[in-house]
N, C-alpha and C positions, 0 to 999 in steps of 0.2 A: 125910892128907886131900887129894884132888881138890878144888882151887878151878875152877868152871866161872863165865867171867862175860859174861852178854847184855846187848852193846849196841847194843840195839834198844829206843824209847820206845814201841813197841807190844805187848801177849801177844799175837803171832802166831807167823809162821813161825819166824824164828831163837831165839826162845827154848823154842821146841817141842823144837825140833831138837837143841838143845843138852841138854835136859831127859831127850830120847832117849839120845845119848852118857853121860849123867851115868849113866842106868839099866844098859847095855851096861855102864858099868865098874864100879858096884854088883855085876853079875851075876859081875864078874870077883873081887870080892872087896877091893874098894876102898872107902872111904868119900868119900862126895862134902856138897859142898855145893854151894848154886848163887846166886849174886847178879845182880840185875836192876836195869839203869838205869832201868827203867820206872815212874813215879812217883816218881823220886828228883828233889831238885836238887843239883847236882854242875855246878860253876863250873867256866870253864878254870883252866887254871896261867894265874898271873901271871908266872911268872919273875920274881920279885920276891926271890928267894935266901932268903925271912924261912928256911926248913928247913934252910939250908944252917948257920944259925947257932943253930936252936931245935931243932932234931931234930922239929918237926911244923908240919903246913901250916898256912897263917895264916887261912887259908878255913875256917871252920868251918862245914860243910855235911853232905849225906849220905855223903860220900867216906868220911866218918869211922865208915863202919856198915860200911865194907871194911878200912879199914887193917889193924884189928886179924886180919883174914883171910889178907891177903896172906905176911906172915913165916910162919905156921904153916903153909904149905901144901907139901903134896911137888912136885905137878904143876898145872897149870892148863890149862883150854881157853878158850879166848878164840872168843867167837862174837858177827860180827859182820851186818846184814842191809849191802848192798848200796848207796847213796848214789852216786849221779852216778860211777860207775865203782871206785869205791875203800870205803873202811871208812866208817861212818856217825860226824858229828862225836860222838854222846856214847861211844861205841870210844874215840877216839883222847882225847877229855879224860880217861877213865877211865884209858890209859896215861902221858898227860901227868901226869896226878894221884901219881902211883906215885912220882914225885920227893922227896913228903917220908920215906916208906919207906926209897929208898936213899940221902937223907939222913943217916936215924937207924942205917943199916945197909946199906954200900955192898954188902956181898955179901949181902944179905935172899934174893936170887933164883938167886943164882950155883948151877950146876950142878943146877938145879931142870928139868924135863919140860915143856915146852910143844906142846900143838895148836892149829891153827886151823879155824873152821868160818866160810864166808862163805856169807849167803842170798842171792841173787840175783831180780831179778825176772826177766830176762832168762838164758837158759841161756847165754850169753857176756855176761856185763852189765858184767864187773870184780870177778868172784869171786879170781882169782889173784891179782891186783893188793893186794886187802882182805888177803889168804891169805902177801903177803909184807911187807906191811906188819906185819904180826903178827908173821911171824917175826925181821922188823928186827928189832922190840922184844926180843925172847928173845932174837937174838945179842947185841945192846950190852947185854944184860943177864946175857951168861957163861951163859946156860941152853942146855938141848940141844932143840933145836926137831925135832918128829918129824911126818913128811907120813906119808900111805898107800901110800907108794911107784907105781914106774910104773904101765900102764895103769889108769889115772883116777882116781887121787888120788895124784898127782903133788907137790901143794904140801901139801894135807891136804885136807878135806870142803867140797865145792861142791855146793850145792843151787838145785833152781829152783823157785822158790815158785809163778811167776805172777803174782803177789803177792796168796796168799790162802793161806792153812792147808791146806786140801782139797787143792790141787794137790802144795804142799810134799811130806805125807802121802804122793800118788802119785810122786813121784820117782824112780824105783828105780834107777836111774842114781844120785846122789843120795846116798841112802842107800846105795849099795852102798859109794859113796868114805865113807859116814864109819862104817861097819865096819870096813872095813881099817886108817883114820884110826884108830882106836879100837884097833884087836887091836895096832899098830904100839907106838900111846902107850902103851898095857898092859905089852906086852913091855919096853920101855924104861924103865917104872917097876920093874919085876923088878930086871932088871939092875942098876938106879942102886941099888937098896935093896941087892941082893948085895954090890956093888963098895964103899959106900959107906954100910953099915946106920946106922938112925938113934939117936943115943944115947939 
């Protein structure tokens, strides 16, 4: 299973968008899910260690409508909208939250497929920026982080909203990068299953 997850507090662009990729890899023969911060409450970490000694977080919130997602999953996309240049904060508590996971199970994520998709309002707004931040997380996390390759999807899938649905939609720029994004991630889920079949 494809874990795909928007952290955007709004149903607009980046969870469209992501909604789109989830279909693209449906079409490839993938099984997806999709989880949305939207209407969730979902605390930061405390870095308060309780996970380090309980094997689960001490916040009982909506985080807990994800855990049981994350270990099961082959690959994941992480889709983020755009925030003052960088990822949006419920992105990055949704990563920070992932702590009591590898808590209960240091290698939950290890050698697992990760993409990024960043919305943007602005067509240079800090889409790459959101797009490496992302991939941080999958390296310190032993996963194999996968972009679109050179010309123009470089890091993975950048979109410029406008900041409105309708424009997202026209993008074709856009959307071109996260087809590539997507045939990239596809390919790389093959392989890992080849190399590596699941028991």
């Amino acid at each position: 299973m494809i874990l795909g997850i928007s952290g955007s507090p709004r149903n607009m662009a980046t969870e469209y968008i992501l909604g789109e990729a989830l279909k693209m890899l449906e079409e490839k023969g993938f099984s997806t899910q999709q989880f949305s911060v939207r209407a969730k409450s979902i605390s930061p970490c405390r870095h308060c260690d309780y996970c380090l000694k309980n094997k689960e977080c001490i916040v009982k919130d909506d985080m807990y409508q994800l855990y049981p997602l994350l270990g099961g999953a082959e690959g994941y996309v992480i889709a983020t909208p755009v925030y003052n240049g960088s990822m949006s904060a419920q992105t990055k508590i949704v990563i920070d939250r992932t702590r009591a996971t590898l808590a209960a199970d240091p290698k939950a994520l290890r050698h697992k497929v990760g993409m990024a998709i960043a919305v943007g309002g602005d067509r240079m707004g800090g889409q790459e920026l959101a797009l490496q931040q992302i991939h941080a997380f999958y390296i310190l996390n032993g996963m194999i982080p996968v972009s679109g390759g050179f010309f123009g999807a470089n890091l993975g899938a950048t979109v410029w909203s406008r900041d409105t649905l309708e424009e997202a939609k026209k993008d074709e720029e856009g959307l071109r990068s996260l087809r590539k994004t997507v045939r990239r991630f596809a390919e790389t889920m093959q392989w890992r299953r080849q190399a590596a079949p699941e028991k």
